[in-house]
N, C-alpha and C positions, 0 to 999 in steps of 0.2 A: 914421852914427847911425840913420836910419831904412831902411837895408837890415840891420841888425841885430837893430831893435825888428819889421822887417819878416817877417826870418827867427826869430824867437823865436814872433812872434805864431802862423805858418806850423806849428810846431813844439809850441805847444800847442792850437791847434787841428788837426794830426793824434792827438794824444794825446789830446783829448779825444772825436774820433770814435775812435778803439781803445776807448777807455772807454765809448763808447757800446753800440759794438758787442759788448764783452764782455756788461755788462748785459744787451742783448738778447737774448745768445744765454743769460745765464744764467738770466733772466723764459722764455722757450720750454725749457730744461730745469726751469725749475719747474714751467711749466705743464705739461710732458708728463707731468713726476711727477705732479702734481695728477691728470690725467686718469688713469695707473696706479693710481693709487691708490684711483680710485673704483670704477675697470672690477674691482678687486679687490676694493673691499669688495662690489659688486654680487653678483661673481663668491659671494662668501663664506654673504652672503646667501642666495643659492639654494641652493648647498650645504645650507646650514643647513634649508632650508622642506624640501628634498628629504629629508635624513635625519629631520625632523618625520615628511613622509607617510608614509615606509617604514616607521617606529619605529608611527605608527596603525595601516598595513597588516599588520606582523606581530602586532601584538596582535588585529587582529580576524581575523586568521588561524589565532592559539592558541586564540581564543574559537569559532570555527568548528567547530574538532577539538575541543575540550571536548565543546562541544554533542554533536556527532556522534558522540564515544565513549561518552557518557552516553545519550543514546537508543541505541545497540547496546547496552549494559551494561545498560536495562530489559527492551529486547525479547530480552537470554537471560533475564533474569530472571523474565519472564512464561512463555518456553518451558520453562525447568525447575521454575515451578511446577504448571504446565499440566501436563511428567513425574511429575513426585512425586503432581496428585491425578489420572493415570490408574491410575500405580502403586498407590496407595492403593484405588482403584476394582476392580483386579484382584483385591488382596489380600483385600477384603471380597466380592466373589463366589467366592473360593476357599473361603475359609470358611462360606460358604453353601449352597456346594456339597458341603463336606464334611459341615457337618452332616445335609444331605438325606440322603448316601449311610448317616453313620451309622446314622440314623434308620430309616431303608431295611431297611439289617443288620439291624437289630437287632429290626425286625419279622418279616424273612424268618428269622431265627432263633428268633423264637419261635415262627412256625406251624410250621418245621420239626419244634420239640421237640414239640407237643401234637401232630403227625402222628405222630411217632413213638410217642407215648404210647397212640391210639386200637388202634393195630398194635399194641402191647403187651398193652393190654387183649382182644383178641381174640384172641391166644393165651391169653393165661391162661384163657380161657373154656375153651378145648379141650384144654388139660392143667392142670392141677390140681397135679399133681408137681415139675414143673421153669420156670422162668421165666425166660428168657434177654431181657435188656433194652438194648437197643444205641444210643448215640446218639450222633448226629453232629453235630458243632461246627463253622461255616464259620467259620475267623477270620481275619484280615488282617493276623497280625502276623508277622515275620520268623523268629523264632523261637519253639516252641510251649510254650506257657504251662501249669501243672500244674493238676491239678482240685481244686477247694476241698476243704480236708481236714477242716473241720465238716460238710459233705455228707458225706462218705464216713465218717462218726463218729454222723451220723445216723441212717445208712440200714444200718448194719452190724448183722447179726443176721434183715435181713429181704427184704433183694434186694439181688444181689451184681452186678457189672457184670463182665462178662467182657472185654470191650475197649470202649475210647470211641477212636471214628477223629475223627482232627482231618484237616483240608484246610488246608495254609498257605499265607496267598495272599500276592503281594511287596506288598502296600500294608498301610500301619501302618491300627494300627485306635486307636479312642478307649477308655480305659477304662471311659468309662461302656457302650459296648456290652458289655465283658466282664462288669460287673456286673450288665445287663440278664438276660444268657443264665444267669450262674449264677441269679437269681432264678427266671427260666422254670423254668431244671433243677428247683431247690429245691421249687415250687410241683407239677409233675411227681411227684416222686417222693411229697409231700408227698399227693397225690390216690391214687395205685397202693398206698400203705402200708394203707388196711383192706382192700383185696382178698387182698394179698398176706397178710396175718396169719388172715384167714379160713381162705385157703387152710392155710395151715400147719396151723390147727388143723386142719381134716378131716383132712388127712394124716398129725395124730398119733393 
């Protein structure tokens, strides 16, 4: 009887050390998950802070290149307007220049004509009979332009022009010069008319 109760006792006291020992070993698998489980959420964690700095980093990276394309994009902006008013600057000296030259012409064409006129008048001094009157037109336009036909509707009956030489030069000319020289002309012929009627009469 008590090598029975002996052996029973024997019998649940190795089964309660088994059972001890499971426990044990299953509190140290808990705990090791426990400890997994933290080293992951740690792990997780910084993960997380690291894709945070990255996500700031690129943004103040895009802001960077913003900037940066945006001051390029004024300083062309400043160089092509800087072009445009040297361009402008050019364009208003051309024209400046052109009207000088016009201006120019258009003197040198009028002392031209009253040269020619004084030369005219000095023959007519030394013949009386015939009156040959010649004059020359410096113009600048490409192709040569016809002589006003109210002059020549004018003057008809009392001095005839036997030829007018033009000079054609390759630069365009402005029409107010053209309108200058017919006045000169006008003005010209306009002064030589009582000489020349004079003359006629003695002649008739």
């Amino acid at each position: 009887m008590n090598k029975k109760l002996a052996r029973e006792l024997s019998e649940e006291r190795k089964g309660r050390e088994a059972l001890e020992r499971v426990c044990e070993e299953l509190a140290n698998h808990i705990s090791s998950d426990k400890e997994e489980i933290n080293r992951l959420r740690k792990e997780m964690e910084e993960e997380r802070k690291m894709l945070k700095v990255a996500e700031v980093m690129r943004e103040e990276r895009v802001q960077m290149k913003l900037i940066e394309a945006k001051y390029l994009l004024e300083d062309k902006l400043l160089e092509l307007e800087a072009t445009k008013k040297m361009l402008e600057a050019e364009q208003s000296n051309a024209k400046i220049q052109e009207n000088i030259s016009n201006n120019m012409s258009s003197a040198t064409c009028d002392q031209e004509i009253e040269t020619k006129c004084v030369i005219a008048d000095k023959s007519n001094e030394g013949n009386s009979t015939s009156f040959q009157y010649q004059v020359t037109i410096h113009r600048r336009n490409q192709s040569p332009e016809p002589e006003n036909s109210h002059i020549k509707r004018g003057i008809k009956g009392f001095l005839e022009f036997p030829k007018v030489v033009r000079t054609i030069s390759s630069k365009s000319r402005h029409w107010g010069t053209k309108l200058e020289c017919q006045k000169a002309q006008l003005r010209i012929l306009l002064k030589q008319k009582c000489p020349i009627r004079s003359n006629v009469l003695l002649t008739g």
